[in-house]
C-alpha positions as CSV (number, residue, x, y, z in Angstrom):
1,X,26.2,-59.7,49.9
2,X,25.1,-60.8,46.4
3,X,21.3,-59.2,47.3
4,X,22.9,-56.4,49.1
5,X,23.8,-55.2,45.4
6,X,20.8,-56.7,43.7
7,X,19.1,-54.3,46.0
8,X,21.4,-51.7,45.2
9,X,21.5,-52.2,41.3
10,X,17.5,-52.3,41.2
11,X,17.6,-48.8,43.5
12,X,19.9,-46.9,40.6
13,X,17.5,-48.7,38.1
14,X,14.8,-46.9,39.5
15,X,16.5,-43.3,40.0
16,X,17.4,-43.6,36.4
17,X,14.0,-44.6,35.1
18,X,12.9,-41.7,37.3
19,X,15.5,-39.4,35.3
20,X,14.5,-40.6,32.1
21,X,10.6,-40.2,32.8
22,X,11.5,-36.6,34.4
23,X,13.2,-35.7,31.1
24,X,10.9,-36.8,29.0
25,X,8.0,-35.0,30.2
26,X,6.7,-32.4,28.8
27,X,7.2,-28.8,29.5
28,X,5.6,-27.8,32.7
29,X,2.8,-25.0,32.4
30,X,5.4,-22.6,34.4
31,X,8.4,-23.3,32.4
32,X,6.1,-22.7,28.7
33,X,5.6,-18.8,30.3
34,X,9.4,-18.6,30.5
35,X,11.7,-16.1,28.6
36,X,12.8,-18.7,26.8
37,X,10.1,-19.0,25.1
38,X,10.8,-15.8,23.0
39,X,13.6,-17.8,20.8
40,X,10.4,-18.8,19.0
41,X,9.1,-15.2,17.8
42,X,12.5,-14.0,17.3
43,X,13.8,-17.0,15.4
44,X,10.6,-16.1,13.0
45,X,11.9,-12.2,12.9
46,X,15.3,-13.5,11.5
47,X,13.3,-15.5,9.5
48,X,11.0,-13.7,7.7
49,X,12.0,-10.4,8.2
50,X,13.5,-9.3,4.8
51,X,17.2,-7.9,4.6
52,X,18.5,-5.3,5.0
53,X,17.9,-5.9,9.0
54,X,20.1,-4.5,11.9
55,X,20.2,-8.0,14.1
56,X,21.0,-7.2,17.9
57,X,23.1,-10.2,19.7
58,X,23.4,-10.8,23.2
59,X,21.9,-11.8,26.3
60,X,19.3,-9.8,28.3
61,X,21.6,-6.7,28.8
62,X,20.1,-6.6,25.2
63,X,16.4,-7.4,24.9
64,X,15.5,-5.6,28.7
65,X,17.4,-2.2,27.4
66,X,17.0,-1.4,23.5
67,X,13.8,0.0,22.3
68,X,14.2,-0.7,18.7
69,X,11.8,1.8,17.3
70,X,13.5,4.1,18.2
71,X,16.3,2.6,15.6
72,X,14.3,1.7,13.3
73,X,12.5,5.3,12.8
74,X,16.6,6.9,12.9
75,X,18.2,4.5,10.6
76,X,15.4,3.0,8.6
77,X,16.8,-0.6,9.0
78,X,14.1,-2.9,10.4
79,X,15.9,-4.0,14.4
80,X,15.6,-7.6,15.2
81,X,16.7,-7.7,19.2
82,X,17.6,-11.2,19.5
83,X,18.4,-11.6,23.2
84,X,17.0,-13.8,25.6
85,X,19.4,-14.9,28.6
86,X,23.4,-14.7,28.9
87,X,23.1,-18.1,30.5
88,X,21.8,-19.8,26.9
89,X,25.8,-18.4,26.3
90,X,27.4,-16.6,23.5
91,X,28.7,-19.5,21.6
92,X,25.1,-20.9,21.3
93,X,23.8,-17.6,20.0
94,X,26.4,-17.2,17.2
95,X,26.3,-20.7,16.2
96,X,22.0,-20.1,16.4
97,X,22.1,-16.8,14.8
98,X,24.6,-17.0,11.4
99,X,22.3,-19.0,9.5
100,X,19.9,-16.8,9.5
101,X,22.2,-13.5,8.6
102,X,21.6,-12.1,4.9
103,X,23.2,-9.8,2.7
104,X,22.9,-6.4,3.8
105,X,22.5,-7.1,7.3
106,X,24.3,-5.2,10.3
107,X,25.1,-7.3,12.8
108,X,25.4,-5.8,16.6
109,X,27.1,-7.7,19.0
110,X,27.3,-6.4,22.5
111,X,28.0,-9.3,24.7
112,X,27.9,-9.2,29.0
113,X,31.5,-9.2,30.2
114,X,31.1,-12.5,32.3
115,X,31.0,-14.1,28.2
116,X,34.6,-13.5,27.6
117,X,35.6,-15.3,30.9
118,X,36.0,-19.1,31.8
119,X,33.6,-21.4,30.5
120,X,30.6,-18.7,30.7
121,X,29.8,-18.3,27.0
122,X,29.0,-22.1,26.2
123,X,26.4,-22.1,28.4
124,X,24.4,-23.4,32.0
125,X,20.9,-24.2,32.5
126,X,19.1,-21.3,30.8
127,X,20.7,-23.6,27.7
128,X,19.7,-27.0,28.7
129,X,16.0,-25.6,28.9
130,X,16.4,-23.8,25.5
131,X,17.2,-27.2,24.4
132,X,14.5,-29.4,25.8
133,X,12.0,-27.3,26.3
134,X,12.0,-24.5,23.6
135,X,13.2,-26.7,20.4
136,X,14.9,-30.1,20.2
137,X,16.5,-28.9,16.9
138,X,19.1,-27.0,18.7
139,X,20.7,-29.8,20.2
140,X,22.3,-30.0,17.0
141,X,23.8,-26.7,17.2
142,X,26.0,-27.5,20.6
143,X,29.6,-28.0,21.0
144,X,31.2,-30.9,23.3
145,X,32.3,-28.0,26.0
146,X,28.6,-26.9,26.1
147,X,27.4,-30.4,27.0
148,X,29.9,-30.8,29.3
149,X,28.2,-27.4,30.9
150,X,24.8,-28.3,30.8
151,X,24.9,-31.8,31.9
152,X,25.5,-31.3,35.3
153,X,21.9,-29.2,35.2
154,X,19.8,-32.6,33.8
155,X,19.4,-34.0,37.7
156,X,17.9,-30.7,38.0
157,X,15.8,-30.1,35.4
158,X,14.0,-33.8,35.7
159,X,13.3,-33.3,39.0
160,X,11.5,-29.9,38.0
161,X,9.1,-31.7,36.1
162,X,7.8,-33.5,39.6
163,X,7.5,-30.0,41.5
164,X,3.6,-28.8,42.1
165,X,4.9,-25.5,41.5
166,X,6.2,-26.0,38.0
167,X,2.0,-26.6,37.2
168,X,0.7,-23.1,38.6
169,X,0.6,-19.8,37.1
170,X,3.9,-18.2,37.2
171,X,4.0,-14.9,39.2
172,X,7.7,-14.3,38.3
173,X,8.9,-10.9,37.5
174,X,7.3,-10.1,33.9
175,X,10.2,-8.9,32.3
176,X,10.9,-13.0,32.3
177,X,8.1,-13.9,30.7
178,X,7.7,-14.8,27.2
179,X,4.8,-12.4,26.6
180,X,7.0,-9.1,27.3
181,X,8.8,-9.0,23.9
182,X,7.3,-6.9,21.3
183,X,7.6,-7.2,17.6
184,X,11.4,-6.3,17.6
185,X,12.2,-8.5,20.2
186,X,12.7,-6.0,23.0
187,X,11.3,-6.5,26.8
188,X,9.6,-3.6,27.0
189,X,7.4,-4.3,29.8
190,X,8.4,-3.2,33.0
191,X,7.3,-2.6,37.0
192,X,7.2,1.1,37.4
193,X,6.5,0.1,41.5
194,X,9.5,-2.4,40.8
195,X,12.0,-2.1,43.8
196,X,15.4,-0.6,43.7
197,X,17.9,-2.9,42.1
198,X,20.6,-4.2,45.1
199,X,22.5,-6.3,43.2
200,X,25.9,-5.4,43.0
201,X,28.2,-7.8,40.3
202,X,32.2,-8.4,42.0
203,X,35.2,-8.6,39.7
204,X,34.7,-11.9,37.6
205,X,37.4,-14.9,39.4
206,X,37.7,-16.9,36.0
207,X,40.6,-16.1,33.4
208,X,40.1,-14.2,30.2
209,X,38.9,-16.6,27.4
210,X,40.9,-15.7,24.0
211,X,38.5,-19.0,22.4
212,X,35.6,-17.0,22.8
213,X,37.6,-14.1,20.8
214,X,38.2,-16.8,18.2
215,X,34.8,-17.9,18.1
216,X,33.6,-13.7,17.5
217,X,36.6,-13.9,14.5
218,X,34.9,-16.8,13.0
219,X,31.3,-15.3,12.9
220,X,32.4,-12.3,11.6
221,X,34.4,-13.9,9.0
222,X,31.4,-16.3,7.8
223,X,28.8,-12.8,8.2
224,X,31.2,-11.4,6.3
225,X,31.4,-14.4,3.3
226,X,27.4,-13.8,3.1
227,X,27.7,-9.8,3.0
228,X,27.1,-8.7,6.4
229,X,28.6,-6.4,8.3
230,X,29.6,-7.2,12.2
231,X,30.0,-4.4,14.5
232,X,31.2,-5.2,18.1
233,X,30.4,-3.0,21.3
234,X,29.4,-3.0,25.1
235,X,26.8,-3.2,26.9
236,X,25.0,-0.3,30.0
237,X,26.3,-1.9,33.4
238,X,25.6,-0.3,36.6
239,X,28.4,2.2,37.7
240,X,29.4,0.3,41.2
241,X,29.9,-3.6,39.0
242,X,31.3,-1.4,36.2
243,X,34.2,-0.1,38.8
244,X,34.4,-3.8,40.4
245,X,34.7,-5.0,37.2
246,X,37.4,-2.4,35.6
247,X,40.3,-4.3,35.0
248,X,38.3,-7.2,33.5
249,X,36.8,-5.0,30.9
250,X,39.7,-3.1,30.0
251,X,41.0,-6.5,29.0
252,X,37.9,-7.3,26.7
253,X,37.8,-3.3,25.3
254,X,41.5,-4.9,24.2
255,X,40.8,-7.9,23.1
256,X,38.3,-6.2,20.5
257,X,40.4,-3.9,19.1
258,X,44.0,-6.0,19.1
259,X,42.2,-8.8,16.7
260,X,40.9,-5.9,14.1
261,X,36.9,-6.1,14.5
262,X,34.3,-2.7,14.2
263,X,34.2,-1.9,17.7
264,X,32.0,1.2,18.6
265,X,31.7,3.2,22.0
266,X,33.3,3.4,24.6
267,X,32.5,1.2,27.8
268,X,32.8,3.8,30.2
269,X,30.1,5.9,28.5
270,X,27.7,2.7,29.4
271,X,28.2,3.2,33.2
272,X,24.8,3.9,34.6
273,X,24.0,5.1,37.9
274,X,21.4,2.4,40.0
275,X,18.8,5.4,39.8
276,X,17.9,4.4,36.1
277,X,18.8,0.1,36.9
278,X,16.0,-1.8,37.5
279,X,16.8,-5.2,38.9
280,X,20.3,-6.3,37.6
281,X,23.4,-4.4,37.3
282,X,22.7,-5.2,33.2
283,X,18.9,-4.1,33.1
284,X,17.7,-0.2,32.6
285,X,14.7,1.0,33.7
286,X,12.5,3.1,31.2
287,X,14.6,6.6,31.2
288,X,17.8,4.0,31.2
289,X,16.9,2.4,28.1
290,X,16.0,5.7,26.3
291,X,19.2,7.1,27.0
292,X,21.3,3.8,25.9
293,X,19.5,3.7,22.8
294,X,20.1,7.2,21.9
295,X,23.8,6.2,22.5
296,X,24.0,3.3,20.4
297,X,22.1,5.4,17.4
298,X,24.5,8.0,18.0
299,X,27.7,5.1,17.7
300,X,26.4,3.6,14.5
301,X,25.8,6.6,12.5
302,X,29.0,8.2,13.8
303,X,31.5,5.4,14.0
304,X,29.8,2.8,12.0
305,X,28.8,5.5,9.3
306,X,25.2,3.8,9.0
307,X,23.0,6.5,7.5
308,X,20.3,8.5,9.4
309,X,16.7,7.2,7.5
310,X,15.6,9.8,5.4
């Protein structure tokens, strides 16, 4: 019995040791192409860029359908898109983001829906890979709730670093590749011969999150201490997930108003049919991303009273 477990002990020694090595490994030539990667230039924008900017939050409802430009040549403020991936989670992009806000900035938050339900904005593996793989530093921005999330993805992840995929070119989709963001941040590369999006998002199964409300209240507060201003609004969703997922956005569109921030548009007006979605119910194709951009220049000099550049 007694080697039965020696045996045993020196097994889970091994897997472990096999953990740690996988961890510690550096970044696989696939991952290093990865969307992820784009933290890097946009973390410089917010850096260097001089204020006044108009700073973009969210996930990649944001970066895949803004072209900035076109903001930038209507309301003279230099755009800063700083969306990657809903999965790196809301919370982390606040807590990333407000050290970087100046005076003078506007800050636009247009978070997905799924953020304000459950345990969705702290994060999932899209995180853990921002962590280890894009900068070490931002481990020192996470909260206990989003290492609970992303610890169950560490099994995963080492095991990636043994795969003889992970050290071939990547031939994933290019709007997920770092090199698709231009100087503003935006994705605005895409697949004209792309195929029609089939994705189809169902109402969301997890309660309404009033922490993540708190957490929106708290940057807007500190944004506010270092003479920002927030503005809150919604982001272009398919038409069919938009009418699946009715009742849980009319319960975010309240949530927004009730606790007193900016909020501009309406979320209906972001319905899009799938002829201008290009391969999530969140993405736009090309004519998509025009006509959403438009919208959200229209909302900030009408309801935000930003004014037009001269």
């Amino acid at each position: 019995m007694k080697k039965f477990l020696q045996k045993i002990a020196l097994f889970l020694l091994i897997l472990l040791m096999f953990f740690i090595v996988g961890i510690l490994l550096p970044v696989t030539p696939r991952a290093s192409t990865s969307m992820l990667f784009a933290e890097i230039q946009k973390d410089s924008l917010l850096a260097n860029v001089p204020a006044p900017r108009l700073i973009l939050i969210g996930g990649s409802s944001i970066s895949v359908s803004i072209n900035s430009k076109h903001i930038k040549d209507s309301l003279g403020l230099y755009p800063i898109n700083t969306g990657v991936h809903a999965a790196t989670g809301l919370v982390f992009m606040l807590d990333h983001t407000i050290k970087f806000i100046r005076k003078g900035d506007v800050v636009v938050i247009v978070p997905e829906y799924d953020q304000l339900f459950g345990n969705f904005a702290y994060g999932a593996q899209e995180l853990l890979r921002t962590i280890l793989d894009v900068k070490i530093d931002n481990v020192f921005d996470l909260r206990m709730q989003q290492l609970r999330n992303i610890a169950p993805f560490l099994p995963q992840y080492a095991l990636s670093k043994f795969r003889p995929s992970e050290y071939i070119e990547s031939h994933d989709n290019m709007i997920y590749l770092r090199n698709a963001f231009n100087k503003f941040g935006d994705c605005n590369i895409r697949d004209e011969q792309h195929p029609p999006n089939t994705l189809v998002f169902f109402p969301l199964p997890d309660a309404f999150n009033n922490d993540i409300i708190k957490e929106l209240k708290v940057f807007e507060t500190k944004a506010n201490e270092r003479g920002a201003k927030v503005i809150l609004s919604f982001p272009a969703f398919q038409d069919e997930s938009y009418d699946n997922f009715a009742d849980n956005i009319e319960q975010v569109e309240q949530a927004y108003r009730n606790n007193g921030f900016k909020v501009i548009g309406d979320p209906a007006a972001y319905k899009f049919p799938n002829s201008l979605i290009y391969d999530t119910p969140y993405h736009l194709k090309t004519k998509g991303v025009e006509i959403r951009t438009q919208m959200l220049i229209k909302q900030l000099i009408n309801e935000a009273h930003l004014k037009r550049a001269q």
